[in-house]
VEXSE-26482 format. One record per residue (C-alpha): z, y, x; residue in one letter. Coordinates in steps of 0.5 Angstrom, whole numbers, padded with zeros to 4 digits, always signed. Example, Ala and Ser with C-alpha at 12.3 -4.5 7.8 and 13.67 -1.06 7.14 Angstrom:
+0016-0009+0025a;+0014-0002+0027s;
This chain:
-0016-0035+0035x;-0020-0039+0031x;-0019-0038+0023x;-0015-0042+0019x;-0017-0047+0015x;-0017-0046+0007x;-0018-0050+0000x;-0024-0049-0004x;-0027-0042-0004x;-0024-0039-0010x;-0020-0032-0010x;-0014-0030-0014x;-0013-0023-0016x;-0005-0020-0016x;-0004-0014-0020x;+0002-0011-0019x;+0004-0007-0025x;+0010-0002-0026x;+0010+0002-0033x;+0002+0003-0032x;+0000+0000-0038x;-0007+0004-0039x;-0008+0003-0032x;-0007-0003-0032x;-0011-0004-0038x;-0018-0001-0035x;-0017-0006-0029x;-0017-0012-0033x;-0022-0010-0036x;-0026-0008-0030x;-0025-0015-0028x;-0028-0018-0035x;-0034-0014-0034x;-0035-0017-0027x;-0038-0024-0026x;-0037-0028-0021x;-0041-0035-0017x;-0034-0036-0014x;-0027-0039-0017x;-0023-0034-0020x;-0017-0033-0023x;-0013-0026-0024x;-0005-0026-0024x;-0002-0020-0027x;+0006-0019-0024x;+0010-0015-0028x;+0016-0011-0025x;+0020-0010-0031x;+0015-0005-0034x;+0019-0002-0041x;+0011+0002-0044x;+0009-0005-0046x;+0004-0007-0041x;+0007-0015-0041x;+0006-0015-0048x;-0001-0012-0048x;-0003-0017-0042x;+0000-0023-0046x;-0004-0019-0054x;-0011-0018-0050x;-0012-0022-0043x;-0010-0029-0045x;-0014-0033-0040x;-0010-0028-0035x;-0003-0031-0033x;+0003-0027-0033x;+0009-0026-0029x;+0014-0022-0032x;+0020-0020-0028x;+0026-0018-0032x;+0027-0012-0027x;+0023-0009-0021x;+0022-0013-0015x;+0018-0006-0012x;+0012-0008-0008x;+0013-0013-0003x;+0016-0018-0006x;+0012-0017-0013x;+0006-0018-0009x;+0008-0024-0005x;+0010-0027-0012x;+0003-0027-0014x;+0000-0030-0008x;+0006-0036-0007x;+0003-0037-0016x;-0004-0037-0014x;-0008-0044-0013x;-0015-0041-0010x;-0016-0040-0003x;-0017-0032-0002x;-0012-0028-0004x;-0013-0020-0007x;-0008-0015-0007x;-0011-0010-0013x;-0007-0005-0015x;-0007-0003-0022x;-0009+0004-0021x;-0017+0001-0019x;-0023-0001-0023x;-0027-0006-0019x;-0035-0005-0019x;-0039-0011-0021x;-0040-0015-0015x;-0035-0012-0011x;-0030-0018-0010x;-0035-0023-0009x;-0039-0019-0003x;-0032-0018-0001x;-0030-0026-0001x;-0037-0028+0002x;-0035-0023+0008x;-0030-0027+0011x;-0032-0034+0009x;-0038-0032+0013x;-0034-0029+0019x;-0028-0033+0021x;-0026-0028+0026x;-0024-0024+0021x;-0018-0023+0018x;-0018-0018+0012x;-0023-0015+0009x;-0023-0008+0003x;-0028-0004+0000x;-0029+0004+0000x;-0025+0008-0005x;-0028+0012-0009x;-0025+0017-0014x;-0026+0018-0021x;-0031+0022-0021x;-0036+0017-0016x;-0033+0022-0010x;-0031+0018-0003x;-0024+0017-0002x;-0023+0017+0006x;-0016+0012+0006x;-0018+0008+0013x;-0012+0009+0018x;-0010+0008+0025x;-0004+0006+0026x;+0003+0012+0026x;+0006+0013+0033x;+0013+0016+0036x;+0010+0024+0035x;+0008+0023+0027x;+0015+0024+0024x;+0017+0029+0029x;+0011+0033+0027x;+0012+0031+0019x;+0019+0033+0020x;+0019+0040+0024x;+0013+0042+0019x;+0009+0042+0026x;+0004+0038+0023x;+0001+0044+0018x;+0000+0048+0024x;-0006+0048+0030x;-0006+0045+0035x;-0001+0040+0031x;-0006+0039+0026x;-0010+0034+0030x;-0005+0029+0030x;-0004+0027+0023x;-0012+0028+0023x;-0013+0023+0027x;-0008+0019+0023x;-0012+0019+0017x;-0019+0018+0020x;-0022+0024+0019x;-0027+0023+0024x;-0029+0017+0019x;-0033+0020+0014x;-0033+0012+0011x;-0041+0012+0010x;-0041+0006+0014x;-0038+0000+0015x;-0034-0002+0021x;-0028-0005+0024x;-0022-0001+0023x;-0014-0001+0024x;-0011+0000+0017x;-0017-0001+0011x;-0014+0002+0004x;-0008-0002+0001x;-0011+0000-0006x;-0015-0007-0005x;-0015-0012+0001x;-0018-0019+0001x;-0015-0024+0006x;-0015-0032+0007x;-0008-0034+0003x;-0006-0039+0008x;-0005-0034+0013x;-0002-0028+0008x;+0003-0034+0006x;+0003-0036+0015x;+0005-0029+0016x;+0010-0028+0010x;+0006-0024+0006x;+0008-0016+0005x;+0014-0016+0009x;+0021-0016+0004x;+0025-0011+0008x;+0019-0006+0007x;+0019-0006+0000x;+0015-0001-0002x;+0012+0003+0004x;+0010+0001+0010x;+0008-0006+0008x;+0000-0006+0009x;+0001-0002+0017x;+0005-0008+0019x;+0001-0014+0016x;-0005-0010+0019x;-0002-0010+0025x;+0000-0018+0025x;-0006-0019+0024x;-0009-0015+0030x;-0004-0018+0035x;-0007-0025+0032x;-0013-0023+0034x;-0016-0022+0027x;-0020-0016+0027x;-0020-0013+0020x;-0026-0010+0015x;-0029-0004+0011x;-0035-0006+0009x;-0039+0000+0004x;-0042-0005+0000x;-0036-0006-0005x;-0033-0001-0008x;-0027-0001-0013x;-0025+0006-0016x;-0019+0009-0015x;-0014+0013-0019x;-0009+0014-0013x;-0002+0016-0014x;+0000+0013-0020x;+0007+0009-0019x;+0010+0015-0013x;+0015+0018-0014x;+0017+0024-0010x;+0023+0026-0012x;+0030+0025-0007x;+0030+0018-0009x;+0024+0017-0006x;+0024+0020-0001x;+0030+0016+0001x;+0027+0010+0001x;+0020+0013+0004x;+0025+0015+0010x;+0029+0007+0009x;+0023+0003+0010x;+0020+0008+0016x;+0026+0007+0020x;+0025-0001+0018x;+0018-0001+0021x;+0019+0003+0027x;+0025-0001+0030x;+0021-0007+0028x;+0015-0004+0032x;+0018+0000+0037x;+0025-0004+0036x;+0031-0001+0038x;+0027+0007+0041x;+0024+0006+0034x;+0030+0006+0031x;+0034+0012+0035x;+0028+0016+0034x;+0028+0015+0027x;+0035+0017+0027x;+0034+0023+0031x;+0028+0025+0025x;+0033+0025+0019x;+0038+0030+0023x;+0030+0035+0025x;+0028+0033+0017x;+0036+0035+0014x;+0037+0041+0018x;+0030+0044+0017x;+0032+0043+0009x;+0039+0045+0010x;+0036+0052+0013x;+0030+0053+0008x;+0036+0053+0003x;+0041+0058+0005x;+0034+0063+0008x;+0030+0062+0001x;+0032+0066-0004x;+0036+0061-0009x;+0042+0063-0013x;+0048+0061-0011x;+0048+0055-0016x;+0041+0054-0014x;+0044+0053-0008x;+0050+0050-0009x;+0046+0045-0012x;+0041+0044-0007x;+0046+0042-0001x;+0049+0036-0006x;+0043+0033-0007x;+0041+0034+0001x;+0048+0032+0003x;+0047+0024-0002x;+0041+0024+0001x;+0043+0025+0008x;+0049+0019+0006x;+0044+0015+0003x;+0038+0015+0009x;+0044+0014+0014x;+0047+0008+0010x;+0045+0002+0014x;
């Protein structure tokens, strides 16, 4: 299919912050350094950061227009926020925990104005230290939760599935196509994100960027890693890993497989809270808590288990 048509060739820049004042500091700053032949402009959505991360954007960034929310949206619904307010005709995800290298977004935004067939575009990571960071993926099946929730996955020959998974075949030394490129920075036409409602609300905070990448793949738009933009990328700094987080990462999976596999992801989602809680439940009573510990440990599974099942 043929890309849809845009307005003047510009991007606008959404950042999404949450309690990640430094971070998001040094990404604005990143961006200043960067000159640009395109229009740009940067939007800052704040998710009711309580660090002082508004007050700074507003104190040292002026010409970066703010939206700051009064509590937080998560990550879906902050992003579209920012692409709905934005006015160019490119859009770019940029996550606060990354500093763009000068030229980087423009090579990016050049791309898909010169191929048309593509629908997204993201650059190579890199870690702090100037190191590759592998973060292209393919998109997860039926098998990848078993193996996660059974631990199977830390096992050989079980370890080939989630290397598969996280492209370790893929030493990101070159450009190609790709299933899922990093959500840490993603440029896409801004008519067509809005086209496809965006990040998905219902998958709030994980899963969000598979299920654009596979809408855009089941419109016939290929998507693009291209080595010659890269953007730093401190990686990890709003997740939690706590119950609560895990509640939610599990929530989010159910509503992507069901909406990828439909009922069968659904039922099978199901099935893998039972494996997941049961190989916790028996980790708790063979490891060697006490019997508080463990009194405490089989609460919060239990809250844990409610929560997942709530619909």
């Amino acid at each position: 299919m043929s890309a849809p048509q845009h307005d003047q060739a510009g991007l606008s820049i959404v950042i999404l912050s949450w309690n990640t004042l430094e971070l998001t500091r040094a990404c604005l700053r990143s961006l200043e350094r960067d000159t640009t032949r395109f229009a740009r402009e940067v939007i800052v959505v704040d998710n009711g950061s309580h660090d002082g991360s508004p007050q700074m954007v507003e104190r040292e960034f002026p010409r970066v227009r703010l939206i700051a929310n009064p509590d937080n949206r998560l990550y879906s619904e902050g992003n579209n926020q920012g692409a709905r307010a934005a006015t160019l005709s490119h859009v770019c995800l940029l996550n606060s925990d990354t500093e763009v290298k000068p030229g980087a977004l423009d090579t990016l935004l050049a791309f898909l104005l010169e191929h048309r067939d593509y629908g997204a575009v993201a650059p190579r990571l890199l870690n702090t230290d100037g190191t590759i960071q592998p973060a292209c993926k393919r998109f997860p099946g039926l098998l990848e939760p078993l193996l996660e929730y059974t631990q199977l996955e830390k096992h050989w020959p079980f370890t080939r599935w989630p290397a598969r998974l996280n492209m370790h075949d893929f030493d990101h030394r070159t450009s190609r196509d790709v299933p899922q490129p990093p959500g840490a920075c993603m440029l896409m036409e801004r008519a067509e994100y809005l086209a496809l409602g965006g990040l998905d609300p219902e998958l709030s905070l994980f899963f969000n960027d598979v299920r654009i990448c596979q809408q855009l793949w089941a419109r016939g738009r290929r998507i693009r890693f291209l080595i010659d933009a890269e953007v730093f990328h401190h990686g990890g700094a709003s997740t939690s890993k706590n119950y609560a987080g895990n509640t939610l990462h599990f929530r989010n999976r159910r509503t992507y497989y069901k909406k990828q596999y439909g009922l069968l992801g659904e039922w099978w989602m199901r099935c893998m809270l039972f494996v997941g809680c049961a190989r916790i439940w028996l980790g708790i009573w063979l490891g060697p808590k006490n019997a508080e510990q463990r009194r405490v440990a089989l609460a919060e599974l239990a809250q844990h288990w409610q929560r997942c099942r709530a619909d």
